[in-house]
N, C-alpha and C positions, 0 to 999 in steps of 0.2 A: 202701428202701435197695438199690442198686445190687448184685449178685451179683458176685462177689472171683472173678477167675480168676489166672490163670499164666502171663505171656507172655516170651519173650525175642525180644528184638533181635537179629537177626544182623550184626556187624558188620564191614567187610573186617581181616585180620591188622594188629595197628596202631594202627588205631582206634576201640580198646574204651574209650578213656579220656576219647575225647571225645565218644563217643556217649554214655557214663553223665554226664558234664557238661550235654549239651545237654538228655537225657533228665530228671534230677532236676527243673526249675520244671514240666515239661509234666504231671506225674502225682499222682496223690492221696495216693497212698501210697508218696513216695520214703523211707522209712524200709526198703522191702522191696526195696531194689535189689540186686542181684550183682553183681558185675562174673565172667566167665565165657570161659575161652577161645571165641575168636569172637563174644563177643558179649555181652549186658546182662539177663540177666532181672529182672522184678520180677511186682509183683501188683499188680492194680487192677480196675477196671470196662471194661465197653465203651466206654464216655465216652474212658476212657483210650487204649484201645486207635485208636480214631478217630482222636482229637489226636495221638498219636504218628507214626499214618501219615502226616499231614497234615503237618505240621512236621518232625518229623528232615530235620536235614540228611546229616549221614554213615551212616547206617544202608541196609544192605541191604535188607532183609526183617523183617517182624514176625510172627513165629508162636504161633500160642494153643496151651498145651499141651491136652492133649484127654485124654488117660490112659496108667497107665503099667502094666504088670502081668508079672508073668513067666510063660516059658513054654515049656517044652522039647521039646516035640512040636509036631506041625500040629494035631490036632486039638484040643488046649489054645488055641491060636493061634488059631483060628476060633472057639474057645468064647467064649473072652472078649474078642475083638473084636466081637463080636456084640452084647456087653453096652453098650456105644460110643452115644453119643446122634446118628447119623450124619445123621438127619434134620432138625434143629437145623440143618447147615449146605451141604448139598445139595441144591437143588430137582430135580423131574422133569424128566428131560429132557435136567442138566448132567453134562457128563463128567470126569472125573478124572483127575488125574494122580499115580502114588505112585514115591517116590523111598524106595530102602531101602536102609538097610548094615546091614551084618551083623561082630559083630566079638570072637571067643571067646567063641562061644555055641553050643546045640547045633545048634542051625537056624544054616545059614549060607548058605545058598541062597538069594541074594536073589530070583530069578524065582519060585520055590517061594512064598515069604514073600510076594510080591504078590499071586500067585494066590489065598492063604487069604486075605489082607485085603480081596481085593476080592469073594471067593464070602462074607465076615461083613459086608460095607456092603450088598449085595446084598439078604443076609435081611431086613436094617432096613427099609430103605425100599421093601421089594417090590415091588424090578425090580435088574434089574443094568445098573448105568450104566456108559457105554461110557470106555473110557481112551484119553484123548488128550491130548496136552501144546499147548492154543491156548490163545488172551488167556483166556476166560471158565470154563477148566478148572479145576475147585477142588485144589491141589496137597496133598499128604497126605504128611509124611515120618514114616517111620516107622523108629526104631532099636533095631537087637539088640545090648545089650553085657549079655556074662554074664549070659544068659538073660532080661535085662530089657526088654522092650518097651516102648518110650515111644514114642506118638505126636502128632505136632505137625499144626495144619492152620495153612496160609497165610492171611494176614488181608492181604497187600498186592497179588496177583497179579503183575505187571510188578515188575523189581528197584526199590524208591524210587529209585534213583538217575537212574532213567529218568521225567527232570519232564515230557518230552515238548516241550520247545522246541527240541530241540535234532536236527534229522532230517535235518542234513547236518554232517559233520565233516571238519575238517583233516588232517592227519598226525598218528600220535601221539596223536589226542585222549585228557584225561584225566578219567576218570568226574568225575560228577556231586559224588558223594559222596565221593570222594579230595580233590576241588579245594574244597569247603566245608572240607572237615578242619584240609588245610595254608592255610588262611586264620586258621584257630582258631586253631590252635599259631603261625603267625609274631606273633600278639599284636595285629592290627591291632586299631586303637580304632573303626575305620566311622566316622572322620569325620575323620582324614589322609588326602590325595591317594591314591592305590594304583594302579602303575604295571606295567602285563605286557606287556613291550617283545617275546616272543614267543607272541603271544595264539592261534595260532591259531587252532580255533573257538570264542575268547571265551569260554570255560569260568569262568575264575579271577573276570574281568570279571563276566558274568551272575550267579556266586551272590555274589561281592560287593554286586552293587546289589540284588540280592532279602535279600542280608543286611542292608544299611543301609538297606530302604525297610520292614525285619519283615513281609516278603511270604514265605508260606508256600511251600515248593515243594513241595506237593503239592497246590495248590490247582484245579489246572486238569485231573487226572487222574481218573481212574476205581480203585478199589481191588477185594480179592475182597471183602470181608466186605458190599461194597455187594447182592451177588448172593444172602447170605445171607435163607433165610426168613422171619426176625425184624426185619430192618435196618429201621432206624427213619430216613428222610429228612431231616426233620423235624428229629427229636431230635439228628441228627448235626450238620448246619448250625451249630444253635446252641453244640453245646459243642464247635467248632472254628475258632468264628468269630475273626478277628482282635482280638488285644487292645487297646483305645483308650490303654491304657496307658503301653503302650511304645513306646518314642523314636524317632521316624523320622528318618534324617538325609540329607543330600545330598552328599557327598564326592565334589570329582575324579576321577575312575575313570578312566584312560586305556588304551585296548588296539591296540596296533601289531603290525604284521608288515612285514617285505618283500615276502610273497607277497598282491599283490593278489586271486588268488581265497580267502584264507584270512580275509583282511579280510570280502569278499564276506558269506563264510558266516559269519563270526561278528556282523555286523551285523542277517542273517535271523533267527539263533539269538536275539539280542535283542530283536529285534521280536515273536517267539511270546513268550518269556518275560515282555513287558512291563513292559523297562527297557530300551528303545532310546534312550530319552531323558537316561536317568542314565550313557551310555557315550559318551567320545570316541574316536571310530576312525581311524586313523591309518597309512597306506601309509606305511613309513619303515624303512630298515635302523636297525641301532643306534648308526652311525655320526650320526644327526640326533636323536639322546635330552638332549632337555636338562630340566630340572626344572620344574617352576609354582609351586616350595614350597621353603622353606628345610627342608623335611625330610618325608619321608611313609614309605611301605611300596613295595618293588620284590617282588610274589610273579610267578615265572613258571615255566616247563620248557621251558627251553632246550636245543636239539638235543643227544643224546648218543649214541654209537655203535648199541649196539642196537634203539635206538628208530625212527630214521628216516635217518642216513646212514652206515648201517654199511662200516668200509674205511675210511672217512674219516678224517685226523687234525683234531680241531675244537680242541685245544690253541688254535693259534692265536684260535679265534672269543672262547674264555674268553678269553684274556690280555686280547685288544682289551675285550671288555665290562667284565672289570675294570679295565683304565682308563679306560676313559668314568667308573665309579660312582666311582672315586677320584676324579679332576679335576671331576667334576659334580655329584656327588652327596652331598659330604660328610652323616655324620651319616645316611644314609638308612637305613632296617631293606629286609635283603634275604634271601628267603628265595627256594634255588632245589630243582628237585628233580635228581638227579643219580645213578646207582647207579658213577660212578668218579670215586676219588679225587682224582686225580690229575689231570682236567679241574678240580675244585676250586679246587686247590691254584696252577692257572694265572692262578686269578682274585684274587692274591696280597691276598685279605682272608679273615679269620679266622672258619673257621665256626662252629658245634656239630654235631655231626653224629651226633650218640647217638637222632636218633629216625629211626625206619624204617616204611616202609608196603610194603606190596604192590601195586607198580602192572604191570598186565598179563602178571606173573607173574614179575616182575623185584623182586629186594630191592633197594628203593630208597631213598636218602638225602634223607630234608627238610632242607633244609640252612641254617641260620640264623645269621644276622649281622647286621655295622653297619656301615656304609662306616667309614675313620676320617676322622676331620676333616685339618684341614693340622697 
């Protein structure tokens, strides 16, 4: 029987609701899920922890907890860090990376607090490995609240969100794992048309067709836990292999820009990802949007102030695009992303606008609707 550990999901502010949704089929024991600020813990196996990597789509990071103990001195702090199975997931040679807070505890000195953790990994594995933050660094966070140390090791190195198809970007590009999210929440079925009239670098485009073709995104990368001791090649393959189960579908995907180099790049972006074929690309302002369907999905992130043409008034861009979706589009589901109301409001159709994400450090509005009919 598979050995039970402790892992949470890190997930961006926002999207803790649909990382515990996508996470529940992928795990053995979704009876032990949390939902958690920032993020999803649950328990499972390695098996689990693998698949999770592999598959999430909106998740940041997957961390295994490792142990937790309290400790109000340094030399406590090194005692029982010590105690820590560090060899388990650090080979000779690799260097580490440790990320620590500290937060109404006695020890509050986070370079302090480094220094013991890394003179008690030190003792374990008899040598002291050197601390660096590169691709193959094993990251170690480690937290002080109310004298509790709890520390986590990295199981994904790179953020998931980084598939790796994507090594040239537009303006504005929107993470990986932002643009799966607001795909989730606009309710698309993956097999209505789905239209991003300002694609930039084909973000929305690319995880839509790796969502409708049940192509993992994490399939083409490298993770940390590969680096660990133990890791089993082998054994990984198999319990992250593609389900033969589930539905593969082929829906219209259409991704436009006015800006010919943005087409450029989100064309490339498709071809690493391996759906250049499931995407039609399209040099076009929004004044040449016209439909292939008497109904589908519009998701996109249309220019807005602080994003990319700050000063500017874009009032007018909305107004104009809400009339094309009026006059064209009756009936269509349109979800944009927007942090001002009030460019909304120009695009004179009726949103919801109660859910919010954190994009680039901006509180931002997913903003959801329906053209109306005539």
């Amino acid at each position: 029987m598979s050995k039970i550990h402790t892992f949470f999901v890190v997930s961006s502010p926002g999207l803790e609701s649909w990382t515990e949704k996508e996470l529940r089929p992928l795990i053995s024991r979704p009876q032990t899920i949390r939902r958690l600020a920032g993020g999803v813990e649950f328990s499972g196996s390695m098996e689990d922890c693998w698949r999770t990597n592999v598959w999430l789509r909106t998740a940041t990071r997957i961390l295994r907890r490792m142990g937790s103990f309290y400790a109000s001195g340094f030399p406590e702090l090194t005692r029982k860090a010590s105690r820590l199975d560090w060899a388990r997931f650090i080979t000779r040679g690799q260097s580490i990376t440790l990320h620590v807070t500290a937060k109404k505890s006695k020890l509050y000195h986070t370079d302090a607090i480094s220094e013991r953790l890394h003179i008690a990994i030190g003792e374990v594995l008899g040598h002291i490995p050197q601390i660096k933050d590169d691709a193959d660094s094993q990251q170690i966070f480690a937290r002080m609240n109310r004298d509790l140390c709890e520390i986590s090791l990295d199981t994904s190195g790179m953020p998931l969100y980084q598939r790796g198809y994507r090594l040239a970007a537009a303006k504005a590009p929107i993470r990986e794992n932002l643009a799966a999210a607001i795909l989730m929440a606009s309710a698309w079925d993956r097999i209505s048309p789905l239209l991003d009239p300002f694609c930039g670098s084909g973000t929305f485009a690319i995880e839509s067709a790796l969502m409708a073709q049940n192509l993992a995104p994490g399939r083409n990368r490298k993770f940390a836990f590969m680096n660990w001791p133990d890791f089993n090649s082998s054994q990984c393959k198999k319990s992250v292999k593609d389900d033969e189960g589930q539905t593969r579908t082929n829906p219209h995907i259409l991704a436009s820009d006015r800006d010919s180099g943005a087409i450029k790049t989100a064309m490339e972006n498709a071809e690493r990802a391996g759906v250049r074929d499931s995407i039609q690309f399209t040099k076009q302002a929004i004044s040449h949007l016209n439909p292939h369907s008497d109904s589908g999905w519009i998701v996109t992130n249309p220019p807005f102030g602080k994003r990319v043409t700050s000063g500017k008034d874009l009032r007018n861009l909305y107004a104009r695009f809400g009339q094309i979706l009026r006059e064209r589009f009756q009936g269509w589901h349109v979800t944009l992303l927007s942090h001002n109301r009030h460019l909304l409001k120009a695009t004179r159709i009726q949103f919801d606008e109660s859910l919010f994400i954190d994009h680039g450090g901006l509180k931002t509005t997913v903003a959801r609707g329906q053209v109306p009919g005539h």
